[in-house]
N, C-alpha and C positions, 0 to 999 in steps of 0.2 A: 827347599821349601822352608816358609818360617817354622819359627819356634810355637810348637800348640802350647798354653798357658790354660789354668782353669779360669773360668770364667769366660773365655772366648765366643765370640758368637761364627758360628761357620754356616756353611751352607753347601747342601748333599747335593750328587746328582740326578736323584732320587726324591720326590717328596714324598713324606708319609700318608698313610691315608685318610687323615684331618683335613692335608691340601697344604698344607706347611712345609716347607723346605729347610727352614731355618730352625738350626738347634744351638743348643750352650752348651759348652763343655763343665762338666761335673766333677771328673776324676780323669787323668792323668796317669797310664804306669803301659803295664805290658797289653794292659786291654783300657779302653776309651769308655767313659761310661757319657753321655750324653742326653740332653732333656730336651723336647719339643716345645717349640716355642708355640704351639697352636692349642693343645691339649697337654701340653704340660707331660707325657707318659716319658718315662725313662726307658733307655735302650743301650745294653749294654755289647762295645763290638771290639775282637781283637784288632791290635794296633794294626796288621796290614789289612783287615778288611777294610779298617774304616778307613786309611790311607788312599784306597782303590776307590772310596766311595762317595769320597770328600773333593768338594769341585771348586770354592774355596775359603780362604777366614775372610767373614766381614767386617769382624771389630773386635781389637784387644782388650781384653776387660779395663778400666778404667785403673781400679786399684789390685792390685797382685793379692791372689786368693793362697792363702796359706793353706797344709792341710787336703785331707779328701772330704769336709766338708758339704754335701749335695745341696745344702739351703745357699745358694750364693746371691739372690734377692733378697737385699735388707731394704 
C-alpha cells in the first residue's frame, strides 16, 4: 500500500453521516487522526482500524506537511 503522508486526501469504505466519504489526513503516528471534508468534524482512529477502513488515497498533498499541525488549509 502507499505511503499515508499528512495532508492526504483518502476515501473510507464508510461515509460519515454528513454523506461524505472523503476525509484529510491530519496527523500521522501510531493512531490516524483525520478530518471530514463535508463537516469539517475530526475523527481520531488507530492505525489498523483505519487501515481496514480506508478503501483508498485520492490525492497526495501538493506540498509535504511538516509537524502534527491540524490547520493544513492555508
Amino acid at each position: 500500500m502507499e505511503e499515508l503522508q499528512l495532508g492526504d486526501l483518502v476515501q473510507m469504505r464508510k461515509s460519515h453521516p454528513c454523506g461524505s466519504d472523503k476525509w484529510t489526513v491530519i496527523r500521522v503516528g501510531a493512531d490516524i487522526k483525520i478530518r471530514c471534508q463535508g463537516c469539517n468534524r475530526i475523527v481520531m482512529l488507530d492505525r489498523m482500524v483505519f487501515m481496514k477502513r480506508l478503501k483508498r488515497i485520492l490525492a497526495h498533498s501538493e506540498v509535504p506537511v511538516r509537524g502534527t499541525n491540524e490547520d493544513v488549509t492555508e
